[in-house]
PDBQT receptor file of N, H, CA, C and O in Angstrom, charges set to zero:
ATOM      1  N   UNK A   1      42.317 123.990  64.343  1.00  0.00    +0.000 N 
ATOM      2  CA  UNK A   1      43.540 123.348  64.780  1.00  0.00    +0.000 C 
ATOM      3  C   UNK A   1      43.523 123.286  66.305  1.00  0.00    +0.000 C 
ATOM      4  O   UNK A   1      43.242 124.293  66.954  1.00  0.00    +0.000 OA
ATOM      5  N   UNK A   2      43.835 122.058  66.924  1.00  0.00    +0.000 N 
ATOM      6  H   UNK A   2      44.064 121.239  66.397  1.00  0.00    +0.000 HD
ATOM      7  CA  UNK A   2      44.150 122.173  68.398  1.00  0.00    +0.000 C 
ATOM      8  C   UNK A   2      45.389 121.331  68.963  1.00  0.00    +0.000 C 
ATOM      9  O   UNK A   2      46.007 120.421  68.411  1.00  0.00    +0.000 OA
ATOM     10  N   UNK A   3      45.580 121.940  70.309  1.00  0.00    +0.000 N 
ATOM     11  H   UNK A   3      45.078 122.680  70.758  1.00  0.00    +0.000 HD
ATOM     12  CA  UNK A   3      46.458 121.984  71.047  1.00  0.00    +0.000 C 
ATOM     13  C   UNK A   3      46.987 120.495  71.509  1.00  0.00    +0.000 C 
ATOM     14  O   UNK A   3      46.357 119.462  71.287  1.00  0.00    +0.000 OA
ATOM     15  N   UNK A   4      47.967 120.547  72.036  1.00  0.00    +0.000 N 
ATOM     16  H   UNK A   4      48.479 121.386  72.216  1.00  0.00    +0.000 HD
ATOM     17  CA  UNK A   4      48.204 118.849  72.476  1.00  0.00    +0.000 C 
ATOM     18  C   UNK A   4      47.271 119.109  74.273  1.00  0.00    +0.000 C 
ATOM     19  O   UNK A   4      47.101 118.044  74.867  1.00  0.00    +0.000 OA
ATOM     20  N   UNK A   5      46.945 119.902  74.733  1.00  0.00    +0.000 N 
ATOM     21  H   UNK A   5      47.083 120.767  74.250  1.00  0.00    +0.000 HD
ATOM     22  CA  UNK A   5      46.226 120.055  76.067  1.00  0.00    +0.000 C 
ATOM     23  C   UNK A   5      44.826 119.727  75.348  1.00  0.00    +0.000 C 
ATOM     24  O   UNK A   5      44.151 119.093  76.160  1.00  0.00    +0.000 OA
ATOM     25  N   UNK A   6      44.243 119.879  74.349  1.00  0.00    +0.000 N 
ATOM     26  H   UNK A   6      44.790 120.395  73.690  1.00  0.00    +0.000 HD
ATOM     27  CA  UNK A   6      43.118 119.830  73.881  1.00  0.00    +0.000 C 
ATOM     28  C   UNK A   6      43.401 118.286  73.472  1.00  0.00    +0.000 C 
ATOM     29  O   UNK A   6      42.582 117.414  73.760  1.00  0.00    +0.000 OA
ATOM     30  N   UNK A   7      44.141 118.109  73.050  1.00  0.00    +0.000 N 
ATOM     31  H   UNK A   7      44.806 118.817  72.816  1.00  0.00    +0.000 HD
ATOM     32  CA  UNK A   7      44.267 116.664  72.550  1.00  0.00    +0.000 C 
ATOM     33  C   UNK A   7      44.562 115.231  73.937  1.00  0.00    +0.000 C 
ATOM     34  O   UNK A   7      44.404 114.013  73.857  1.00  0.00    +0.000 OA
ATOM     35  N   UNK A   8      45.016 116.081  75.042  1.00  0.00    +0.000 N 
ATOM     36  H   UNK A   8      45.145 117.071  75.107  1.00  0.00    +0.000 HD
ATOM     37  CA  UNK A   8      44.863 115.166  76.418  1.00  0.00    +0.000 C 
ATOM     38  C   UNK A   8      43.700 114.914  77.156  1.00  0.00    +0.000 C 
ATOM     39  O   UNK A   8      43.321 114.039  77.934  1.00  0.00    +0.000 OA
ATOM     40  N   UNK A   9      43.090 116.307  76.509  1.00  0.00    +0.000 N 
ATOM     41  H   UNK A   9      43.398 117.018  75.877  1.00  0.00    +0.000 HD
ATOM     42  CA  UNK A   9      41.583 116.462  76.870  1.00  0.00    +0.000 C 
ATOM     43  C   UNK A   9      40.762 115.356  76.401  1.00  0.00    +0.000 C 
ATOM     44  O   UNK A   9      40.352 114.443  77.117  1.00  0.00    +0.000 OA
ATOM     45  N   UNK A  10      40.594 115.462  75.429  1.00  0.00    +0.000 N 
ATOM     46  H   UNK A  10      40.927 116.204  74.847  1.00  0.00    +0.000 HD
ATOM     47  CA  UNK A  10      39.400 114.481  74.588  1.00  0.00    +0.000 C 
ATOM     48  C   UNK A  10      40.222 113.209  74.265  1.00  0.00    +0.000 C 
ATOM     49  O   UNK A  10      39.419 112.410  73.781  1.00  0.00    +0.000 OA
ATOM     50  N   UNK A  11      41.469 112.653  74.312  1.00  0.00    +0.000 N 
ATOM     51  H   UNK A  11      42.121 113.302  74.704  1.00  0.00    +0.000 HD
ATOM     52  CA  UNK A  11      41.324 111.548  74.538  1.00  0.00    +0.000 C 
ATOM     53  C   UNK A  11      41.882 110.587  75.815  1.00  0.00    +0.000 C 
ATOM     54  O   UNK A  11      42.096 109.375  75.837  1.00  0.00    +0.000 OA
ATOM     55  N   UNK A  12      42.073 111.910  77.172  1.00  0.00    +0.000 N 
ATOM     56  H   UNK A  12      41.899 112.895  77.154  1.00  0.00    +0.000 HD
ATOM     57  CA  UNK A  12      42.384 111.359  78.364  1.00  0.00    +0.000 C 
ATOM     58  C   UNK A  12      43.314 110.389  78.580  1.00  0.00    +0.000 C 
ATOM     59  O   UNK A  12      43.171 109.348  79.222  1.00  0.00    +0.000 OA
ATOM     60  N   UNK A  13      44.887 111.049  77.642  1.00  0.00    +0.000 N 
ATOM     61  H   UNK A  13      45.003 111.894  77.121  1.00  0.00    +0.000 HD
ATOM     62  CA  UNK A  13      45.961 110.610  77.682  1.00  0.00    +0.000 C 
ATOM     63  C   UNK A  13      46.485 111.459  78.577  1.00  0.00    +0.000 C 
ATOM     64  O   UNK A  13      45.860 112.239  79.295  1.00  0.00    +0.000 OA
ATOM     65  N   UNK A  14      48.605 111.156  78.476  1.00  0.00    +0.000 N 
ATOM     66  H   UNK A  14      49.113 110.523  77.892  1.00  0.00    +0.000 HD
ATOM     67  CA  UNK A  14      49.354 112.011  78.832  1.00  0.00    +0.000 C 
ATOM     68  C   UNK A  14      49.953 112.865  78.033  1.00  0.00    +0.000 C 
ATOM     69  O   UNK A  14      49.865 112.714  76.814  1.00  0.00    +0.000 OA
ATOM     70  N   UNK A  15      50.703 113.964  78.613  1.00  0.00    +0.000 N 
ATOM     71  H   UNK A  15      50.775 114.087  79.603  1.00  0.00    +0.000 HD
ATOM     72  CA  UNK A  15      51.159 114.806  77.610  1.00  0.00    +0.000 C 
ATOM     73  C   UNK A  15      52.122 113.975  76.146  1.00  0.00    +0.000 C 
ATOM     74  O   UNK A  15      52.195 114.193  74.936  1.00  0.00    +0.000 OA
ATOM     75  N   UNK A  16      52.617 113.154  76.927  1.00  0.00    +0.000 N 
ATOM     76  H   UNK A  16      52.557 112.978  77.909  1.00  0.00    +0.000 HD
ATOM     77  CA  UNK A  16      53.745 112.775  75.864  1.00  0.00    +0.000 C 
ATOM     78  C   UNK A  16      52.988 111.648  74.895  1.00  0.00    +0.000 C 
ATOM     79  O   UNK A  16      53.486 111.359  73.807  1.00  0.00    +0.000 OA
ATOM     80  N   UNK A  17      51.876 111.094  75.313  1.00  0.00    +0.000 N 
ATOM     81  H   UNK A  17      51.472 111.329  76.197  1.00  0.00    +0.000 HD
ATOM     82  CA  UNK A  17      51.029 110.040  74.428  1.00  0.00    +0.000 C 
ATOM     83  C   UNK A  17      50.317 110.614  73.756  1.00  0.00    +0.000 C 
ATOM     84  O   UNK A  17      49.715 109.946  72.916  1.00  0.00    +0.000 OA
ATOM     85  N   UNK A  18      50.005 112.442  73.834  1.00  0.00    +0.000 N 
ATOM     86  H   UNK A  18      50.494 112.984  74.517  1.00  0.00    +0.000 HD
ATOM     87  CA  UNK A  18      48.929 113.312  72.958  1.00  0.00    +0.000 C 
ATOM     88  C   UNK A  18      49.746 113.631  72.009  1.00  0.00    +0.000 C 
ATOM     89  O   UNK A  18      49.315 113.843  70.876  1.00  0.00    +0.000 OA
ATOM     90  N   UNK A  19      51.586 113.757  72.426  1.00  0.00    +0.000 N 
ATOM     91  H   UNK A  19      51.936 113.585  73.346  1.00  0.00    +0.000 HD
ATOM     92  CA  UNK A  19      52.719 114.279  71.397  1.00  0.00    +0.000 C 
ATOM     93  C   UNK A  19      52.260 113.462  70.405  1.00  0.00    +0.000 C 
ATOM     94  O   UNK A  19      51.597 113.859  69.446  1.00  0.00    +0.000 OA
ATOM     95  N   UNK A  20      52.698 111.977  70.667  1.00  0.00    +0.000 N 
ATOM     96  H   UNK A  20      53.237 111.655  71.445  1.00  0.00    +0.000 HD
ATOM     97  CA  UNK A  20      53.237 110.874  69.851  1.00  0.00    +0.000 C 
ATOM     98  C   UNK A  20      51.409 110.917  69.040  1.00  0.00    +0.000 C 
ATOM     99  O   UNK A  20      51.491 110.873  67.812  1.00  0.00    +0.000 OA
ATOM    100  N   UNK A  21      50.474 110.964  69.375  1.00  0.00    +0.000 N 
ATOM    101  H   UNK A  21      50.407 111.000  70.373  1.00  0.00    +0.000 HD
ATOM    102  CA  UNK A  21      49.047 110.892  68.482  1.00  0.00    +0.000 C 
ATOM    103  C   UNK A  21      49.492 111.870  67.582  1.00  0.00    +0.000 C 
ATOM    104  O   UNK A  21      49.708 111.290  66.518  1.00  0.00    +0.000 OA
ATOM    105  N   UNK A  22      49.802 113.380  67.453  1.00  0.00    +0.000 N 
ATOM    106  H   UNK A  22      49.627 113.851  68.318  1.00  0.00    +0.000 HD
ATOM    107  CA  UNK A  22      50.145 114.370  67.030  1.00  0.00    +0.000 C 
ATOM    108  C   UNK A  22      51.063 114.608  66.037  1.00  0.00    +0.000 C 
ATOM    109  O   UNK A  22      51.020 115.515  65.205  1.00  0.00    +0.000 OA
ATOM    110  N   UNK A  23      52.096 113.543  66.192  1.00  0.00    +0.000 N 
ATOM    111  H   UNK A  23      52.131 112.807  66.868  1.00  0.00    +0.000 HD
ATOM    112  CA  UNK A  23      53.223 113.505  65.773  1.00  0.00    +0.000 C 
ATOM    113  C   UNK A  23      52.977 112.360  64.625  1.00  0.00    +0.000 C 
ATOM    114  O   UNK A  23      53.782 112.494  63.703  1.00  0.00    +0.000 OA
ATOM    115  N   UNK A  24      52.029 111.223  64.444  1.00  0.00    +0.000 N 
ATOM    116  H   UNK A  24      51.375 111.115  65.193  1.00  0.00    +0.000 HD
ATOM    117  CA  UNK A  24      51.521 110.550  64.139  1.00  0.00    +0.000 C 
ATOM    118  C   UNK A  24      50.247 110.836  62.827  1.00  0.00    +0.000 C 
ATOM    119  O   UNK A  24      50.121 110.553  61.635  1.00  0.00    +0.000 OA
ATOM    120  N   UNK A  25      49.629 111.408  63.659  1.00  0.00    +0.000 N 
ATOM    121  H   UNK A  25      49.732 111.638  64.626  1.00  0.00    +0.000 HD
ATOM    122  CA  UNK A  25      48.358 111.823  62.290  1.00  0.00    +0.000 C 
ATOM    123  C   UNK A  25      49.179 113.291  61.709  1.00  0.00    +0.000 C 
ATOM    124  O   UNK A  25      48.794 113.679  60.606  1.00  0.00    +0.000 OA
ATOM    125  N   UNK A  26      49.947 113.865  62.187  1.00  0.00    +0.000 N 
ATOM    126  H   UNK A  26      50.260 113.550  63.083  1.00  0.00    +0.000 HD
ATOM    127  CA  UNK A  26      51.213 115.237  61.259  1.00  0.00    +0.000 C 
ATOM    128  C   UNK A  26      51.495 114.505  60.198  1.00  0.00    +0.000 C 
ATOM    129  O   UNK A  26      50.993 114.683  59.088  1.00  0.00    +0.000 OA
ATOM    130  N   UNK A  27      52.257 113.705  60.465  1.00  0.00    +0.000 N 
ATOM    131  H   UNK A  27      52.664 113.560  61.367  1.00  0.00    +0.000 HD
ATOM    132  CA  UNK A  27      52.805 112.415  59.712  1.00  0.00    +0.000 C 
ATOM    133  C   UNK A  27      51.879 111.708  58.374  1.00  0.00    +0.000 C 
ATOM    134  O   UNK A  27      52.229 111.407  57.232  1.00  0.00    +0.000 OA
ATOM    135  N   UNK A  28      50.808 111.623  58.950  1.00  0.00    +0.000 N 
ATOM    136  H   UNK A  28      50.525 111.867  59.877  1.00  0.00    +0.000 HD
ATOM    137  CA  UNK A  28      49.860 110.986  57.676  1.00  0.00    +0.000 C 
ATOM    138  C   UNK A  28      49.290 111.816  56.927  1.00  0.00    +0.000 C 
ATOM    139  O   UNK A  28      48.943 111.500  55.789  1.00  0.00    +0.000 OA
ATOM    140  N   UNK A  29      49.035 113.387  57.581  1.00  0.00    +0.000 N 
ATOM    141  H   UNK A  29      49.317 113.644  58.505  1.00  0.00    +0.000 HD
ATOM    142  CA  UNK A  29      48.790 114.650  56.526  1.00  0.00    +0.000 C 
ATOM    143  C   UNK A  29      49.797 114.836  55.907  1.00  0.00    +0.000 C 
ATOM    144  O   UNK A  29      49.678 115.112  54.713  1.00  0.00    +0.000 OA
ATOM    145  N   UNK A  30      50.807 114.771  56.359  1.00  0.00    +0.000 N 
ATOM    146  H   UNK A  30      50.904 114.548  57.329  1.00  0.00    +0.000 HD
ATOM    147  CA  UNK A  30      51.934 114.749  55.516  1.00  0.00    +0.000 C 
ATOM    148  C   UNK A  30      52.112 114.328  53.913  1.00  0.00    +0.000 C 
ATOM    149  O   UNK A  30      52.247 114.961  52.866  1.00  0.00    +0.000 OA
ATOM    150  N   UNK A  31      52.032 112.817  54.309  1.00  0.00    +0.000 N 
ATOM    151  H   UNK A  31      51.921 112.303  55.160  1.00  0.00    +0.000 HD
ATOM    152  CA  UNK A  31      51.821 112.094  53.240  1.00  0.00    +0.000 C 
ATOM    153  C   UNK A  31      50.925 111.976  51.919  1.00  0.00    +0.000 C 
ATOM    154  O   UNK A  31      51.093 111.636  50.748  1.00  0.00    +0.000 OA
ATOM    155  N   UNK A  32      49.612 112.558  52.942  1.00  0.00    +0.000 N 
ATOM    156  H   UNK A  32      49.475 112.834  53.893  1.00  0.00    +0.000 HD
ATOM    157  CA  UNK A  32      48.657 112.518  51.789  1.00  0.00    +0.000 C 
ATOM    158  C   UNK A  32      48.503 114.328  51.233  1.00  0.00    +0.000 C 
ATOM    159  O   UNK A  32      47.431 114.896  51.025  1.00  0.00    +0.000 OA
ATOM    160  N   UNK A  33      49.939 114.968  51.085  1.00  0.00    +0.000 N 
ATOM    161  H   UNK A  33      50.810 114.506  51.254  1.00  0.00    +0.000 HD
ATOM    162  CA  UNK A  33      49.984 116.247  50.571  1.00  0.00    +0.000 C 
ATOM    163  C   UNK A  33      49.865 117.370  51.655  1.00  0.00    +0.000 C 
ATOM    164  O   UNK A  33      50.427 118.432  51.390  1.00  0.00    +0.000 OA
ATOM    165  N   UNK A  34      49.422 117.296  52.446  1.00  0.00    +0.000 N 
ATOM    166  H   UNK A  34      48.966 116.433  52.662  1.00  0.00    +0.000 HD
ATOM    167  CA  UNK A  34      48.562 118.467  52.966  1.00  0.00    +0.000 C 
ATOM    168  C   UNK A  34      49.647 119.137  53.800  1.00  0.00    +0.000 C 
ATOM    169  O   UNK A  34      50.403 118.249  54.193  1.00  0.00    +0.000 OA
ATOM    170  N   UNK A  35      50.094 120.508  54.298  1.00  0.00    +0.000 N 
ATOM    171  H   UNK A  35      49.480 121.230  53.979  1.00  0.00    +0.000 HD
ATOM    172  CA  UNK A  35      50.786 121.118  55.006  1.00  0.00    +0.000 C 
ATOM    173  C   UNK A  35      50.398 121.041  56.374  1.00  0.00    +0.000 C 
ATOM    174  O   UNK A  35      49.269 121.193  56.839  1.00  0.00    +0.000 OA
ATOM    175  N   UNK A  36      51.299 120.827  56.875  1.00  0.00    +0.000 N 
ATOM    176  H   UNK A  36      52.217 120.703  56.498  1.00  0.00    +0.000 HD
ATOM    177  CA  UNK A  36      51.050 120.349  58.529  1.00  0.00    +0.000 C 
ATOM    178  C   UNK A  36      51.733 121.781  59.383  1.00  0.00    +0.000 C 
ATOM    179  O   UNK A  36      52.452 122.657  58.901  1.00  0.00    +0.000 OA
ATOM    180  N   UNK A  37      51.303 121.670  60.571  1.00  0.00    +0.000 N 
ATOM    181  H   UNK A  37      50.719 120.959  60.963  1.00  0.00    +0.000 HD
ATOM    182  CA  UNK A  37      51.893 122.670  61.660  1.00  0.00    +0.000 C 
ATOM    183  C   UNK A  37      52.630 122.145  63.071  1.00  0.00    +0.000 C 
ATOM    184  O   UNK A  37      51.941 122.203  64.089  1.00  0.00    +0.000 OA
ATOM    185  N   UNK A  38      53.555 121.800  63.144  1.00  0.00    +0.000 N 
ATOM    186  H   UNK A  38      54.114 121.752  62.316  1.00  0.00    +0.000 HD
ATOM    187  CA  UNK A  38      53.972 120.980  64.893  1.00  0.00    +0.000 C 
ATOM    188  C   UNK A  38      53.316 121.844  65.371  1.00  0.00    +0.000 C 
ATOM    189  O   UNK A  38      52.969 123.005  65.154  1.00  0.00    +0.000 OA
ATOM    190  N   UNK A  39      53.170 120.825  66.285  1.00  0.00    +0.000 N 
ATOM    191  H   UNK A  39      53.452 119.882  66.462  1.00  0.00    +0.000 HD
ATOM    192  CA  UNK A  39      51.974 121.100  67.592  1.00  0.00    +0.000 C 
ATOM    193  C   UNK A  39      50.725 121.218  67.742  1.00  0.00    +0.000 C 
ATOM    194  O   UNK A  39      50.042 121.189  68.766  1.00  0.00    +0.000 OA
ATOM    195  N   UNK A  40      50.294 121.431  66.053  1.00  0.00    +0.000 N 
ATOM    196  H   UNK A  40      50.848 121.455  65.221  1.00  0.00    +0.000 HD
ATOM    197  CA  UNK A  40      48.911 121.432  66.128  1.00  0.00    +0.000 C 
ATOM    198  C   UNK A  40      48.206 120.351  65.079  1.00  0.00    +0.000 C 
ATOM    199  O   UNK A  40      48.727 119.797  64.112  1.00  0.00    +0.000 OA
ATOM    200  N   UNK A  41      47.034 120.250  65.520  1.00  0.00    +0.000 N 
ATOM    201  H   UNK A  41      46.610 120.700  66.306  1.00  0.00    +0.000 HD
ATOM    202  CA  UNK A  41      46.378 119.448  64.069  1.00  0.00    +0.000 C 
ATOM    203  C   UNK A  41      44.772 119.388  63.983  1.00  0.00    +0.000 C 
ATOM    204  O   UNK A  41      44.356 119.607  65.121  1.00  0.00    +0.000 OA
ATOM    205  N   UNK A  42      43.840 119.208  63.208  1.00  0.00    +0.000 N 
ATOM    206  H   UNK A  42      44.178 119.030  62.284  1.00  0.00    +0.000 HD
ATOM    207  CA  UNK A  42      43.067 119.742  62.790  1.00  0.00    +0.000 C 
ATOM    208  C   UNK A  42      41.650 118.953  63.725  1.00  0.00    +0.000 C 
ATOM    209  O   UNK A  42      41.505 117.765  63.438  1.00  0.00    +0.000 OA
ATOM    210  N   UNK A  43      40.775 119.445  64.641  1.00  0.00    +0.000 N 
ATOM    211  H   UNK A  43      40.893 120.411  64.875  1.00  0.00    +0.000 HD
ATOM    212  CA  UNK A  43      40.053 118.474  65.470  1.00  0.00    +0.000 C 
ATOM    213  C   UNK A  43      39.489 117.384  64.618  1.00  0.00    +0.000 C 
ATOM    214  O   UNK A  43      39.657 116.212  64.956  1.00  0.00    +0.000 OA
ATOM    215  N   UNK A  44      38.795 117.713  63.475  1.00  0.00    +0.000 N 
ATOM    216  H   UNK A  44      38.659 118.665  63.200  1.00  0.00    +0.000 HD
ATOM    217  CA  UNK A  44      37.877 117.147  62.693  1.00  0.00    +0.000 C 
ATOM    218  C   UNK A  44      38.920 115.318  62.196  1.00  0.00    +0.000 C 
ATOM    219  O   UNK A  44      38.682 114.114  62.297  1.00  0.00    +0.000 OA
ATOM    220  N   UNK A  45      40.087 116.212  61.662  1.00  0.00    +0.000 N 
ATOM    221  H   UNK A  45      40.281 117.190  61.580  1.00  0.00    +0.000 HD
ATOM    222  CA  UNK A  45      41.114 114.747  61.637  1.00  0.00    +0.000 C 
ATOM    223  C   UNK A  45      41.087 114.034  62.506  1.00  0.00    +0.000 C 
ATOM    224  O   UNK A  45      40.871 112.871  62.167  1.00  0.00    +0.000 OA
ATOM    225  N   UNK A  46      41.292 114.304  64.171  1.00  0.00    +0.000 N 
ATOM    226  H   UNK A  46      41.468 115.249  64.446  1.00  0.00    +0.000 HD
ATOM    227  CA  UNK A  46      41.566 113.616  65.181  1.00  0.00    +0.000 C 
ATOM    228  C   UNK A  46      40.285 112.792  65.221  1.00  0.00    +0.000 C 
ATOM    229  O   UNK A  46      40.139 111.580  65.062  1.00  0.00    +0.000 OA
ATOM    230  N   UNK A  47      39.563 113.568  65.425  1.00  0.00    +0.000 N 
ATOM    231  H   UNK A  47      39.682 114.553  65.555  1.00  0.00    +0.000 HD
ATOM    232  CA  UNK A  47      37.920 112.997  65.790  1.00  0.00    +0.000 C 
ATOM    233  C   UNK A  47      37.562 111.743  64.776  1.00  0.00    +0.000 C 
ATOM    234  O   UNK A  47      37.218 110.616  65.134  1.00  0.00    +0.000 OA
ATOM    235  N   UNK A  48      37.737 112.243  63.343  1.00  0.00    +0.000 N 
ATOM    236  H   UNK A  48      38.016 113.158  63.052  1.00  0.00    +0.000 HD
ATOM    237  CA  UNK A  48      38.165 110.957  62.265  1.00  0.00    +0.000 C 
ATOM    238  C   UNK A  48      38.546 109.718  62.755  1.00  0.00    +0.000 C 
ATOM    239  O   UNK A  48      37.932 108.710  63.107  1.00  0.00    +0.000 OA
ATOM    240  N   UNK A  49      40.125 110.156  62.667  1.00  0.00    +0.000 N 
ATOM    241  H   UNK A  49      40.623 110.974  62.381  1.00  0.00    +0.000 HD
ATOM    242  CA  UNK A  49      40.550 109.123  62.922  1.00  0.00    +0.000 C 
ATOM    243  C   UNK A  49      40.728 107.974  64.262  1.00  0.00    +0.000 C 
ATOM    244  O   UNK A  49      41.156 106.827  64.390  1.00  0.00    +0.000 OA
ATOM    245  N   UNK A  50      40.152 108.989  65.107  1.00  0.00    +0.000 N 
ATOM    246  H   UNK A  50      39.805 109.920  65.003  1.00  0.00    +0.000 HD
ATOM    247  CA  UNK A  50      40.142 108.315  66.473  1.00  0.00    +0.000 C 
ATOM    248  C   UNK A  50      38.680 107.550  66.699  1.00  0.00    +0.000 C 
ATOM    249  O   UNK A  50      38.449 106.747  67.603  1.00  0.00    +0.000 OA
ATOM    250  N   UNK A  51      38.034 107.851  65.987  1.00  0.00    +0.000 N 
ATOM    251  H   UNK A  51      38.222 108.503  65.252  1.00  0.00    +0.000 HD
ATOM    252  CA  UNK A  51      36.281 106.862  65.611  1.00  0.00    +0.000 C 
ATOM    253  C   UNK A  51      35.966 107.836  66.655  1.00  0.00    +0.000 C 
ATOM    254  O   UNK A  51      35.207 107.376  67.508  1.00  0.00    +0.000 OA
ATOM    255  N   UNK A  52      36.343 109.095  66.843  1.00  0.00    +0.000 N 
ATOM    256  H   UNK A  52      36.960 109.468  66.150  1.00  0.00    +0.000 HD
ATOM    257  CA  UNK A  52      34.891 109.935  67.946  1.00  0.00    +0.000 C 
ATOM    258  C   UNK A  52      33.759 110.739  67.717  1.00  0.00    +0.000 C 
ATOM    259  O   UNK A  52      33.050 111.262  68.577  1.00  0.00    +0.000 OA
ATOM    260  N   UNK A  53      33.586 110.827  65.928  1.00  0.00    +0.000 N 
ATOM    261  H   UNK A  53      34.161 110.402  65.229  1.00  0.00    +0.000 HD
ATOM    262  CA  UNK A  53      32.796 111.352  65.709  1.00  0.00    +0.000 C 
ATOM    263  C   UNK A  53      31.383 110.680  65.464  1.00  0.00    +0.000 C 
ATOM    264  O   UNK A  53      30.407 111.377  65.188  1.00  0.00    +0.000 OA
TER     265      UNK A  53
């Protein structure tokens, strides 16, 4: 799980544009069942869904 500072990191946003990514893919774990945590979320998802892997 990482941080929204980890999440400004790797995709060289601002704090409040790493929220709204965060707040966003929370949102779609959500949906597809899975228990979510504010504030955090899982790198491997981000990296997914952001095409950085």
């Amino acid at each position: 799980m990482i941080t929204v500072e980890e999440v400004m990191d790797i995709l060289q946003v601002s704090r409040s544009a790493a929220y709204h990514v965060m707040q966003r893919l929370n949102k779609e774990l959500r949906e597809k069942g899975y228990i979510t945590h504010s504030g955090r979320i899982p790198r491997s998802y981000l990296m997914d869904r952001c095409g950085l892997q």
